[in-house]
Backbone as CSV, one residue per row, in Angstrom:
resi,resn,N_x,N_y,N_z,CA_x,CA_y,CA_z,C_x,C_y,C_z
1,UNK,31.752,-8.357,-22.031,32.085,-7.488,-20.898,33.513,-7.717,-20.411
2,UNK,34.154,-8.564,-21.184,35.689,-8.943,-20.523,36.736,-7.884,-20.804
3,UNK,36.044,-7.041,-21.473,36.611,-5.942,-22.156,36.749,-4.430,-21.751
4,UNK,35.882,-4.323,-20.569,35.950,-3.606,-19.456,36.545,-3.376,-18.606
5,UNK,37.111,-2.299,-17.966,37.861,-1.903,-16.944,37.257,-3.014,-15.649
6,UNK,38.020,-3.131,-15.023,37.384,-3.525,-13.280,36.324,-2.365,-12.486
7,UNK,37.270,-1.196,-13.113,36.321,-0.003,-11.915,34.800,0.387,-12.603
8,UNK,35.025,0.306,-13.904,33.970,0.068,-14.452,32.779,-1.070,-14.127
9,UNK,33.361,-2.200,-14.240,32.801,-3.203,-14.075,31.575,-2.968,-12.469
10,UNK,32.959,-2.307,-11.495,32.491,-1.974,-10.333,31.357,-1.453,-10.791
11,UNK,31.136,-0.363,-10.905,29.964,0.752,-11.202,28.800,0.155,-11.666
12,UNK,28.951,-0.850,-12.435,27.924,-1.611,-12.945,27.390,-2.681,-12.375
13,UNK,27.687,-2.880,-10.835,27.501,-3.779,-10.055,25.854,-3.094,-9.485
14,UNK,24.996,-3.526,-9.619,23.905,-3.052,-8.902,23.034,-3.796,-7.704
15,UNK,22.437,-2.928,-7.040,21.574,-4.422,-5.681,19.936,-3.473,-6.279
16,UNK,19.360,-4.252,-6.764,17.799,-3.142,-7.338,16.891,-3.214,-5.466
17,UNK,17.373,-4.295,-4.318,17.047,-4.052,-3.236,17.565,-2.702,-2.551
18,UNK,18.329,-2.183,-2.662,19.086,-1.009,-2.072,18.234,0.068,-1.454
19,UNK,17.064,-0.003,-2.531,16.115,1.585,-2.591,15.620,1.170,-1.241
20,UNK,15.546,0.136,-0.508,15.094,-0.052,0.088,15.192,-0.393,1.773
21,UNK,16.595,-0.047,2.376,17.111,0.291,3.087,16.494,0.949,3.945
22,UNK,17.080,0.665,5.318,16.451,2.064,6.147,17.209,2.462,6.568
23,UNK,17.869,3.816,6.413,19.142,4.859,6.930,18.692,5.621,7.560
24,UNK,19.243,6.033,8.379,19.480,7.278,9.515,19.288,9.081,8.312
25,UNK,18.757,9.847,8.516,18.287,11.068,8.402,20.306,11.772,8.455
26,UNK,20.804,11.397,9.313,21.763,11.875,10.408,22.769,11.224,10.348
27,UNK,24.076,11.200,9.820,24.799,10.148,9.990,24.528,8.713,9.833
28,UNK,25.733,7.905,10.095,25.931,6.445,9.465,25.482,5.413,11.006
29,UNK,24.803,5.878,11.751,25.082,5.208,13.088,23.761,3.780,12.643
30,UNK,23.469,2.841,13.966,22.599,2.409,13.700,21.214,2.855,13.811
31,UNK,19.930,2.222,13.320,19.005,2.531,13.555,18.332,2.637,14.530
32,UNK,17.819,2.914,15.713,17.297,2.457,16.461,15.784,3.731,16.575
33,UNK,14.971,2.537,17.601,13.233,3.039,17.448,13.127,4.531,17.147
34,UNK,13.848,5.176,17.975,13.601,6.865,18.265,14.607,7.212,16.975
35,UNK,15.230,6.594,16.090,16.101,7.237,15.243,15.276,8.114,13.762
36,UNK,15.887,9.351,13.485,15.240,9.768,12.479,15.865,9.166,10.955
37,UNK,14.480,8.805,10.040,15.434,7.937,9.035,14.693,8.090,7.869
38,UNK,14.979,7.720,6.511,14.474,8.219,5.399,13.247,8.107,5.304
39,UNK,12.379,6.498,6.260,11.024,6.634,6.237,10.544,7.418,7.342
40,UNK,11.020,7.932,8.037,10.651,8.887,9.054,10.234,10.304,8.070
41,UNK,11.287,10.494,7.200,11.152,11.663,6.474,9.888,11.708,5.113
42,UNK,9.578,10.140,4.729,8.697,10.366,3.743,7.246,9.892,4.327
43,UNK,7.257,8.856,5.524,5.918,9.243,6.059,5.485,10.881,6.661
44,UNK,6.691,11.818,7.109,6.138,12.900,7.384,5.513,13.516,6.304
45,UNK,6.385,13.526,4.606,5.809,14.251,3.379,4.192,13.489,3.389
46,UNK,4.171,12.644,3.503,2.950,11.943,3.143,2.036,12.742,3.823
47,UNK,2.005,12.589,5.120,1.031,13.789,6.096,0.750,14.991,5.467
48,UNK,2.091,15.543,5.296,2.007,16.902,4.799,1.344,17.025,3.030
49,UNK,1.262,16.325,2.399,1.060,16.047,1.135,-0.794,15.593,1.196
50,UNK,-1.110,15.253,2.154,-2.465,14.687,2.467,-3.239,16.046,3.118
51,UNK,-2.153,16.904,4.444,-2.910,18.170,5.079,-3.152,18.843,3.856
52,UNK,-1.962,19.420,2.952,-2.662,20.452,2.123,-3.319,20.199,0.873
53,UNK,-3.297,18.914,0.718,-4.924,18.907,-0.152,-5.973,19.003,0.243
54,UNK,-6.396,18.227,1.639,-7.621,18.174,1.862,-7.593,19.292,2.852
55,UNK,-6.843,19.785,3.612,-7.290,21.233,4.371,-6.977,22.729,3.828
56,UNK,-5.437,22.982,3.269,-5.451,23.640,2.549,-6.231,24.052,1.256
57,UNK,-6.267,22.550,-0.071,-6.483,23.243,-1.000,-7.731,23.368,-1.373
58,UNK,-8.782,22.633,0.348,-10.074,22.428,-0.439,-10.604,23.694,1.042
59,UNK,-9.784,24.498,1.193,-10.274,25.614,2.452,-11.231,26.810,1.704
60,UNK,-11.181,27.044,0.239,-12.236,28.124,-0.411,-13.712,27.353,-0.300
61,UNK,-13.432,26.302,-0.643,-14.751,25.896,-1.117,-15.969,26.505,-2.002
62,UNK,-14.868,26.607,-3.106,-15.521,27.245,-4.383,-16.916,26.793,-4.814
63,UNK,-17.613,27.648,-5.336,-18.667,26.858,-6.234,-17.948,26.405,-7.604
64,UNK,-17.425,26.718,-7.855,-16.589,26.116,-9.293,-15.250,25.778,-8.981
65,UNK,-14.505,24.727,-8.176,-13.823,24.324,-7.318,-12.310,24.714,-8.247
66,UNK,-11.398,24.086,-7.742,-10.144,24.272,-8.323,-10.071,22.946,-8.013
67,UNK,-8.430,22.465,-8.904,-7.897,21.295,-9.302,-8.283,20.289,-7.770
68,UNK,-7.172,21.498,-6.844,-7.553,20.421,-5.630,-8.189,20.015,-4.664
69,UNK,-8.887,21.106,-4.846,-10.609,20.713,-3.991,-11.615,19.938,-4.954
70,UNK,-11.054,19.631,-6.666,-12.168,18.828,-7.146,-11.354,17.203,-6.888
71,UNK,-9.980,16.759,-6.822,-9.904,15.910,-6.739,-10.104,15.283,-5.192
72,UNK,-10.046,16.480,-4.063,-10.361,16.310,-2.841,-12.101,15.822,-2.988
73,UNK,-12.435,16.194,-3.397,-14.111,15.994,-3.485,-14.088,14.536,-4.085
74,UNK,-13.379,14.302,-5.244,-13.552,12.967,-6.102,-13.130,12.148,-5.004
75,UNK,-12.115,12.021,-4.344,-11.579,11.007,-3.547,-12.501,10.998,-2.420
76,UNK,-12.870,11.978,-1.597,-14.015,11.717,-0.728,-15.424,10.705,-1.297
77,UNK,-15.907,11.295,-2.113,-17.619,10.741,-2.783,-16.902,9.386,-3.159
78,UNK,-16.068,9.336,-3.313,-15.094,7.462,-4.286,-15.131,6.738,-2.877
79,UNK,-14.476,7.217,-1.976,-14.419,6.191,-0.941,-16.233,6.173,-0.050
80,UNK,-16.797,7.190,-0.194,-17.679,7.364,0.656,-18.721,6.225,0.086
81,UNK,-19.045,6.181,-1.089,-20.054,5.379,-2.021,-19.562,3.925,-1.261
82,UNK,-17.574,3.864,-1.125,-17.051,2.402,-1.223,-17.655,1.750,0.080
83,UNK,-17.347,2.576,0.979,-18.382,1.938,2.614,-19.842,1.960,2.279
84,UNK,-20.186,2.679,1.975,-21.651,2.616,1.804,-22.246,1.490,1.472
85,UNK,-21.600,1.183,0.112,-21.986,-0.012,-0.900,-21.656,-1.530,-0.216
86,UNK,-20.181,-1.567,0.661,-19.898,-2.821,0.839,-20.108,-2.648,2.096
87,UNK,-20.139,-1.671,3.153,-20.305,-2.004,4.179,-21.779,-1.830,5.403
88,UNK,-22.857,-1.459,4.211,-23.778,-0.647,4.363,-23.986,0.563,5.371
89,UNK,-24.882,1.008,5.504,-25.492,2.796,6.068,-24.450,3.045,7.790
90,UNK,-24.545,1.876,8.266,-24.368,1.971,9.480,-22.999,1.781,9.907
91,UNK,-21.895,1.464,8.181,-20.730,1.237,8.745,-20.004,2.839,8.331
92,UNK,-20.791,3.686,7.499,-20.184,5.059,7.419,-19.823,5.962,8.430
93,UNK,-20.444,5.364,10.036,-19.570,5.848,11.074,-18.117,5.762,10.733
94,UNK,-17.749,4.611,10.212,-16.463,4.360,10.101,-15.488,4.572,8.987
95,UNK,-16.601,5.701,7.885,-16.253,6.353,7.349,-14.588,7.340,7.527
96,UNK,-14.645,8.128,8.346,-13.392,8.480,8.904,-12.047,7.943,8.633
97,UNK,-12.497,6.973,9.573,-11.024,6.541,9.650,-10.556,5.278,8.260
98,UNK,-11.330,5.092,7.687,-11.239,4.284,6.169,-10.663,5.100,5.295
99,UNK,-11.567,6.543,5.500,-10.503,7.699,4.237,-9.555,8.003,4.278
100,UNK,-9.018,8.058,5.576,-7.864,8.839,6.230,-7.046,7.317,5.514
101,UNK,-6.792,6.390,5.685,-6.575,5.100,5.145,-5.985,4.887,3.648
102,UNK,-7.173,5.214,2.994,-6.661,4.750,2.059,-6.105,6.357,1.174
103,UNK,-6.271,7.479,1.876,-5.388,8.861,1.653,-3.923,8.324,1.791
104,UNK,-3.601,7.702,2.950,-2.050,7.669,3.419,-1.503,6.753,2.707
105,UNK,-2.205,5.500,2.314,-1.675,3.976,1.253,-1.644,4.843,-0.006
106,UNK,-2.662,4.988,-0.763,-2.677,5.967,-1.826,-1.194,7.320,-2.343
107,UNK,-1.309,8.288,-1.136,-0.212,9.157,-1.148,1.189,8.635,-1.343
108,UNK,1.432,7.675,-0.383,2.399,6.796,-0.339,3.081,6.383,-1.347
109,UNK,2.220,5.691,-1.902,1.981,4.988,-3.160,2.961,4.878,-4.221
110,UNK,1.918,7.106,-4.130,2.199,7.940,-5.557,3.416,8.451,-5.348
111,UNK,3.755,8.899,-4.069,5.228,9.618,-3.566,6.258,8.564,-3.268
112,UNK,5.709,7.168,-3.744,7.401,6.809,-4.159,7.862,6.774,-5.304
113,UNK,7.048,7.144,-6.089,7.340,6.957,-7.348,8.097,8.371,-8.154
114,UNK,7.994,8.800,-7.354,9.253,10.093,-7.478,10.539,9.513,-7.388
115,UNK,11.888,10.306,-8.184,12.991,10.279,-8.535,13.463,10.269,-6.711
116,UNK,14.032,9.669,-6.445,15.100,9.506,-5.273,14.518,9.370,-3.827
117,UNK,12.936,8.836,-4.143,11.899,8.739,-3.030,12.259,7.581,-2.096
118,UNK,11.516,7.220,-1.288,11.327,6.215,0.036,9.855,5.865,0.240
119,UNK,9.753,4.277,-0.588,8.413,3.885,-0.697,8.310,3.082,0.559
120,UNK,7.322,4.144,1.246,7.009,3.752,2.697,5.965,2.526,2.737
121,UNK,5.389,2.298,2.072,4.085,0.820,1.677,5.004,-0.573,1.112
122,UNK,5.810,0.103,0.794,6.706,-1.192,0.408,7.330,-2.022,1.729
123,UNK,7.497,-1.459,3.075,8.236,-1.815,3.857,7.196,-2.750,5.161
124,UNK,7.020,-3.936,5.684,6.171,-4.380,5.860,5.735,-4.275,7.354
125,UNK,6.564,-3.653,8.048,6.558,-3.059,9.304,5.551,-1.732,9.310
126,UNK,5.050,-0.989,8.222,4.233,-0.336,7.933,3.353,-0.814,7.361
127,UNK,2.619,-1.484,6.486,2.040,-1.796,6.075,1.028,-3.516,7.008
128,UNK,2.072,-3.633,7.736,1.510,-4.763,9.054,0.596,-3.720,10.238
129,UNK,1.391,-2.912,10.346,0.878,-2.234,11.478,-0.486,-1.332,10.875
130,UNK,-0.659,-1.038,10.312,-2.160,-0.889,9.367,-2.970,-1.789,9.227
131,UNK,-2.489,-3.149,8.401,-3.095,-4.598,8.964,-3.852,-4.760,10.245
132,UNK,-3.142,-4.854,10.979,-3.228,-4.745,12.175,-3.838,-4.019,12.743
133,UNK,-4.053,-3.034,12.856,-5.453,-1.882,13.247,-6.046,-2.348,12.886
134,UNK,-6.350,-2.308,11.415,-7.861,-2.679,10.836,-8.355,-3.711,10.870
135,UNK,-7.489,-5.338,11.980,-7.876,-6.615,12.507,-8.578,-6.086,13.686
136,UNK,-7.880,-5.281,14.832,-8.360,-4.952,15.786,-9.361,-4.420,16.065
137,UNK,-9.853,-3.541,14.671,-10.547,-2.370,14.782,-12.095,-3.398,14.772
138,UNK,-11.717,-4.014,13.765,-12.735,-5.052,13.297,-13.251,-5.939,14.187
139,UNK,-12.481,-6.433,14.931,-12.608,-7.890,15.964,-13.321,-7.269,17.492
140,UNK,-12.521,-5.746,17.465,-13.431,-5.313,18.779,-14.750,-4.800,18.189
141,UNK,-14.997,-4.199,17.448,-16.350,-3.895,17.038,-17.341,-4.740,16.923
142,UNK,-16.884,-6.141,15.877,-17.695,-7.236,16.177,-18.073,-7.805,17.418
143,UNK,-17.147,-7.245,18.843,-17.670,-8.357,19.756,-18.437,-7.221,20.692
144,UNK,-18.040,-5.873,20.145,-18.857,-4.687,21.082,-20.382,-5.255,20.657
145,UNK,-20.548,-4.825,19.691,-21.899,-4.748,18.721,-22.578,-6.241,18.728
146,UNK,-21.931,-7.172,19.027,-22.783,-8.920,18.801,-22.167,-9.677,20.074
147,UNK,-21.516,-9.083,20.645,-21.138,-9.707,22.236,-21.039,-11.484,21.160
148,UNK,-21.108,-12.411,22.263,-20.980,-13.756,21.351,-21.344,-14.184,20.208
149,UNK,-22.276,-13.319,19.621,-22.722,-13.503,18.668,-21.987,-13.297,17.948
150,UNK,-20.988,-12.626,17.550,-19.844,-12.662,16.968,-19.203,-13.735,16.049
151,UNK,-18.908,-14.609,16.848,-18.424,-16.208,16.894,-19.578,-16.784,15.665
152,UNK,-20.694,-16.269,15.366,-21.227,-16.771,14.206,-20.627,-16.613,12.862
153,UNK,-20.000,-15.843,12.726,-19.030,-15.729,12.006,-18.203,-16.628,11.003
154,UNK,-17.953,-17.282,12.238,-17.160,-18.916,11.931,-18.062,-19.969,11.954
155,UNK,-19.373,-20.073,12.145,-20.087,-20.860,11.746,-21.561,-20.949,10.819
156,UNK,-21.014,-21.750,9.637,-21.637,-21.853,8.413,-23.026,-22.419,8.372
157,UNK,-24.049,-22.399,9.082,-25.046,-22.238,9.192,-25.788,-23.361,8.133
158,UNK,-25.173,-22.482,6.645,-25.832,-22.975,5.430,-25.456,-24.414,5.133
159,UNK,-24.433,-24.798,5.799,-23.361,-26.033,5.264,-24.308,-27.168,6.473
160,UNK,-24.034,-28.701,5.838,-24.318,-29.697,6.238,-23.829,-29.835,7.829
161,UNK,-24.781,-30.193,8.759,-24.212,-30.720,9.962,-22.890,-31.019,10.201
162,UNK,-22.624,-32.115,9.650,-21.429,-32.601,9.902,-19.746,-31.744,9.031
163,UNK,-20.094,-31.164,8.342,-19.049,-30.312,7.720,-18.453,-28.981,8.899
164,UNK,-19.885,-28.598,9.500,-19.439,-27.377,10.286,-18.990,-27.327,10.549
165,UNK,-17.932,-28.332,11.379,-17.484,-28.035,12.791,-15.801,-27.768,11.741
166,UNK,-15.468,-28.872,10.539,-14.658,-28.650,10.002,-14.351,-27.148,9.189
167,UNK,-15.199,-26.422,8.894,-15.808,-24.949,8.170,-15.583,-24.108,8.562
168,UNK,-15.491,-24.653,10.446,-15.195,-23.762,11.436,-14.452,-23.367,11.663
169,UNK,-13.098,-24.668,11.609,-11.581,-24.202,11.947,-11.110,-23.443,10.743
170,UNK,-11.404,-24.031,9.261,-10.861,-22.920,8.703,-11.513,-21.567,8.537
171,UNK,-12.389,-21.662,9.040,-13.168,-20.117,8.742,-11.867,-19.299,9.890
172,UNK,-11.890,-19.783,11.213,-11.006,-19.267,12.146,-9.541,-18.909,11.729
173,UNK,-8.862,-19.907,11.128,-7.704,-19.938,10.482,-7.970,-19.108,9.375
174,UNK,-8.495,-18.703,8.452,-8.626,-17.615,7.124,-8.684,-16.497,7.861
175,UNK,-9.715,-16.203,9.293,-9.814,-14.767,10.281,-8.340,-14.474,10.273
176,UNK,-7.666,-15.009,10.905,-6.471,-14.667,11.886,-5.313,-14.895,10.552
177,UNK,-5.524,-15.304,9.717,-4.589,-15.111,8.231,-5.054,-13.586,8.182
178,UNK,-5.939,-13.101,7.879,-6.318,-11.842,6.938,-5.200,-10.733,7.320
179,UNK,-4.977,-10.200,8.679,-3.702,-9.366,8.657,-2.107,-9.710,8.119
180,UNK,-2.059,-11.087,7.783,-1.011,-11.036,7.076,-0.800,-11.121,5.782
181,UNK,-1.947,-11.499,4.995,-2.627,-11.358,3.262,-2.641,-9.705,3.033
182,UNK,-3.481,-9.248,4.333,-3.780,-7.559,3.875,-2.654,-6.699,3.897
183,UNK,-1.478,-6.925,4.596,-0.283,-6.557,4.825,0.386,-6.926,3.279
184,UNK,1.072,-8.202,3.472,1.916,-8.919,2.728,1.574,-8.178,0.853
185,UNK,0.343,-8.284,0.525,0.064,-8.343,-0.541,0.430,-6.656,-0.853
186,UNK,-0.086,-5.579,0.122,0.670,-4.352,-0.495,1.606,-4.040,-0.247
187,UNK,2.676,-4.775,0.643,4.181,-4.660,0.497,4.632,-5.532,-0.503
188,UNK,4.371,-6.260,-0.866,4.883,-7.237,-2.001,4.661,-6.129,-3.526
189,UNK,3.320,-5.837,-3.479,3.390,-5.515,-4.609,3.806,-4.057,-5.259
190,UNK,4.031,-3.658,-4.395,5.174,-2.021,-4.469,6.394,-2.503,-4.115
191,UNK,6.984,-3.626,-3.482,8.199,-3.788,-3.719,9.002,-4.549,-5.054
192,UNK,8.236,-5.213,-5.306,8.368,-5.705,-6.661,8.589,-4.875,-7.907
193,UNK,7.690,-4.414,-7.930,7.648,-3.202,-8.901,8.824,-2.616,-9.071
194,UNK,9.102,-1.856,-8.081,10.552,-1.198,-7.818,11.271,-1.287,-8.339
195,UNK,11.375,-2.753,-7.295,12.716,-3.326,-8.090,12.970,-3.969,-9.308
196,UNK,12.050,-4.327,-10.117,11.877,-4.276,-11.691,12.499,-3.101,-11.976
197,UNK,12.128,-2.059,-11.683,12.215,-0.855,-12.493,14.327,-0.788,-12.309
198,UNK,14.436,-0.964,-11.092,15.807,-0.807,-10.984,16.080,-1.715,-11.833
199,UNK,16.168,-2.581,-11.685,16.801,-3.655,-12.897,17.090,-3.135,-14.047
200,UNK,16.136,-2.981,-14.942,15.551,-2.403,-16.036,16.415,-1.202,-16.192
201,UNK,16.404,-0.286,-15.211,17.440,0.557,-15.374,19.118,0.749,-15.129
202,UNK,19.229,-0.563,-14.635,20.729,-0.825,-14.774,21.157,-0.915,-16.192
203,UNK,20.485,-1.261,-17.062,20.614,-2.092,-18.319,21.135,-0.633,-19.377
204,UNK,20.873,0.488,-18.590,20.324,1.587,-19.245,21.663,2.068,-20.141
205,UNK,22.739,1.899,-18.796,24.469,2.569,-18.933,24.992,1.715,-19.887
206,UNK,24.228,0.380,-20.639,25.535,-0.551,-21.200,26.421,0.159,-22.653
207,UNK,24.877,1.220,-23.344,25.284,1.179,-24.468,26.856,2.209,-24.125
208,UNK,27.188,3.027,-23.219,28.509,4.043,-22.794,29.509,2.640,-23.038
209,UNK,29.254,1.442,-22.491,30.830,0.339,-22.404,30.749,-0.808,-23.070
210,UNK,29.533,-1.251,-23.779,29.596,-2.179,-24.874,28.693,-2.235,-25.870
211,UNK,29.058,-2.532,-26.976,28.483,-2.684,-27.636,26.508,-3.356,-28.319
212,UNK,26.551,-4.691,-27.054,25.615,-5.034,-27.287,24.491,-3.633,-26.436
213,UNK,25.168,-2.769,-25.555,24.241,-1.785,-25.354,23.265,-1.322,-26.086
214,UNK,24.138,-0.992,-27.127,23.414,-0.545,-28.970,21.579,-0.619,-29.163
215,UNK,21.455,-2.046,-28.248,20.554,-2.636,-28.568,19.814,-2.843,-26.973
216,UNK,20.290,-2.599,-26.248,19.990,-3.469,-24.548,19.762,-1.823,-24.154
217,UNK,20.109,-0.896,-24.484,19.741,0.483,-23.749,18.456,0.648,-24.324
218,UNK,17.998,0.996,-25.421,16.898,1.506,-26.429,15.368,0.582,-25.412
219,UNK,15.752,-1.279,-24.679,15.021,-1.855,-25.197,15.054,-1.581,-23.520
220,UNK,15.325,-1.143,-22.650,15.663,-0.466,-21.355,14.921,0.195,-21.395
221,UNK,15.327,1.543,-21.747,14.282,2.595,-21.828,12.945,2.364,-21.534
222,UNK,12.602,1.953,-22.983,11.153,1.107,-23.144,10.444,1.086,-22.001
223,UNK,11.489,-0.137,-21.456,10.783,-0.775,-20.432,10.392,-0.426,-19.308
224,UNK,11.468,0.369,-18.907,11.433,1.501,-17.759,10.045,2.131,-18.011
225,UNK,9.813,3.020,-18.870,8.980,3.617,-19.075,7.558,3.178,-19.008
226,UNK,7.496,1.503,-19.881,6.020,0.603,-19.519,6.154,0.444,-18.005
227,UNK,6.964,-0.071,-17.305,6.629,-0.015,-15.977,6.446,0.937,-14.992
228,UNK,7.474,2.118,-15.292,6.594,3.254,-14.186,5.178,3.438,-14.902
229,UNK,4.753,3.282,-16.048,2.942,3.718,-16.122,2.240,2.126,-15.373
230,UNK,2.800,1.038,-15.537,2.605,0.158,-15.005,1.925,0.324,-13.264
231,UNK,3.203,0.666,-12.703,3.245,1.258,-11.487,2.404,2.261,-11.032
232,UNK,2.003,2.845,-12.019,1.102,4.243,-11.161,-0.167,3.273,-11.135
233,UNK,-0.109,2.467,-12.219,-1.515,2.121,-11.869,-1.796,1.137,-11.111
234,UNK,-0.941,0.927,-10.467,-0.810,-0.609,-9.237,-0.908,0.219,-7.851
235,UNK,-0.218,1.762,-8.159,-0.436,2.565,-6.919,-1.373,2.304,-5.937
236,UNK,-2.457,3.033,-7.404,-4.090,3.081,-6.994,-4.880,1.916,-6.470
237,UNK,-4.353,1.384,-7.838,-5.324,-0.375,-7.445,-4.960,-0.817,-6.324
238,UNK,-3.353,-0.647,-5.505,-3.316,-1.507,-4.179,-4.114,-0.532,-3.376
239,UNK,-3.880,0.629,-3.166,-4.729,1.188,-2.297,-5.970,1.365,-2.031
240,UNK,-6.485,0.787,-3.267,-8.008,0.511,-3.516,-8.662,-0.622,-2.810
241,UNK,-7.790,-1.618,-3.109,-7.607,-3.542,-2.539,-7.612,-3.157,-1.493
242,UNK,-6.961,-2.709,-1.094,-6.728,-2.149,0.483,-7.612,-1.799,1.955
243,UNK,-8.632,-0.530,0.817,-9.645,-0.358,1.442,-10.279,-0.711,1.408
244,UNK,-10.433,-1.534,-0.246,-12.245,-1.889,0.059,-12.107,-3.549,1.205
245,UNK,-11.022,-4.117,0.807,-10.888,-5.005,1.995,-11.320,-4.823,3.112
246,UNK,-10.733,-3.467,3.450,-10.771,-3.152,5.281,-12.776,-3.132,4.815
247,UNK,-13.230,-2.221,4.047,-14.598,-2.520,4.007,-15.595,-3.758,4.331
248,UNK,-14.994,-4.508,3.890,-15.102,-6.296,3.391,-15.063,-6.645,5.215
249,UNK,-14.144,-5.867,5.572,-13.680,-7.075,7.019,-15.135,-5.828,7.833
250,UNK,-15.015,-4.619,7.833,-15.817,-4.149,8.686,-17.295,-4.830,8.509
251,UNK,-17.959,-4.866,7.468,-19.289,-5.840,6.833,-19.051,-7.237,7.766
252,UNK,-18.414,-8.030,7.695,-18.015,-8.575,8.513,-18.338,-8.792,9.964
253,UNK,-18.099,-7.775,10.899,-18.297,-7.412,12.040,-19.751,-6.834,12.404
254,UNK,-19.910,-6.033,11.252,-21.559,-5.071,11.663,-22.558,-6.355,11.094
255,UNK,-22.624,-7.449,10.622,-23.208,-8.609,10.130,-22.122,-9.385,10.065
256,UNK,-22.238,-10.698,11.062,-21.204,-11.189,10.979,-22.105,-13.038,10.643
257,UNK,-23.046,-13.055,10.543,-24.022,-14.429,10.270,-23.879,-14.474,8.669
258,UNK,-23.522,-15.661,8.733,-23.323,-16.335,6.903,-24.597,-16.381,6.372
């Protein structure tokens, strides 16, 4: 590479963190709370990308459905079975707001993975504050529904006398971890990704200014390519982890005795 221009050289300087920025909609100013900004603009697509599948495209309600009232249907009966199964009969009240859930992680997901997108799940200020509901949502329900009984929760019943009390603190300490595991783990793992892929595609321009390109573009490509299929399918799976977790924690609350 000594053999390269400087301005060149420049160009080939890459940050694969970059995609990940939060800019203003509007000019170069700073960010602030009320400011409109690229994730302002792709959590709105997300909404809008979520209304007209499930209200728009499933509004005929065909007997022989179309594309997007059958995958609207698949994604409903997929999550509906998922409470059912892990959280039994009585947690499908909470059906609702679980779909709506893992629609927006899901959408997200898939719409960053578009050419010049803003992966809103990657950023952990979103993905905490979801956490976070679904701690709250959980912790008040358990204490509506079991008043103190609740607190059984943290105690292991099955375990030896003298272990409990130790069983206890970490059972408490693993509780009050879970919003930052349920967070952390789907911002980590859409940000990662990413930025693999950027990498990978820096590599892409060498064969235009050197030679060993010849060989480092072809094996680029490639790679690029195994990882966005990589990626779609980490989409799903985090948003899957996701919910059936929040499932996991609601079970939890509606039976909370070991």
């Amino acid at each position: 590479m000594t053999d390269v221009p400087q301005d060149v050289r420049n160009e080939l300087v890459f940050h694969p963190m970059d995609q990940f920025i939060v800019r203003p909609l509007f000019g170069d100013g700073p960010v602030h709370w009320y400011t409109l900004t690229n994730v302002t603009l792709w959590l709105a697509i997300c909404v809008a990308a979520i209304f007209f599948m499930m209200v728009i495209g499933t509004r005929g309600r065909a007997v022989i459905p179309s594309r997007a009232q059958s995958i609207a249907e698949l994604a409903y009966g997929f999550i509906h079975k998922m409470v059912e199964d892990v959280a039994g009969k009585d947690g499908l009240k909470f059906f609702p707001y679980i779909f709506t859930l893992f629609l927006f992680i899901v959408f997200s997901n898939f719409l960053g993975l578009l050419p010049r997108a803003f992966t809103t799940t990657s950023h952990i200020a979103v993905t905490g504050f979801l956490a976070m509901l679904v701690f709250v949502t959980v912790t008040v329900v358990g204490f509506v529904k079991h008043g103190a009984g609740f607190l059984g929760l943290f105690w292991v019943a099955s375990a030896p006398l003298a272990l409990r009390p130790i069983l206890a603190v970490i059972e408490v300490i693993s509780y009050f971890v879970r919003p930052v595991s349920h967070s952390i783990r789907l911002a980590g793992n859409m940000m990662a990704g990413h930025a693999v892929m950027k990498v990978f595609a820096a590599f892409a321009p060498l064969i235009l200014f050197s030679g060993v390109g010849i060989a480092v573009t072809p094996l680029s490509i490639v790679a690029i390519a195994a990882m966005y299929g990589l990626e779609v399918l980490v989409a799903f799976i985090q948003a899957y982890v996701f919910t059936i977790l929040t499932c996991v924690y609601l079970k939890d609350a509606l039976h909370p005795a070991h």
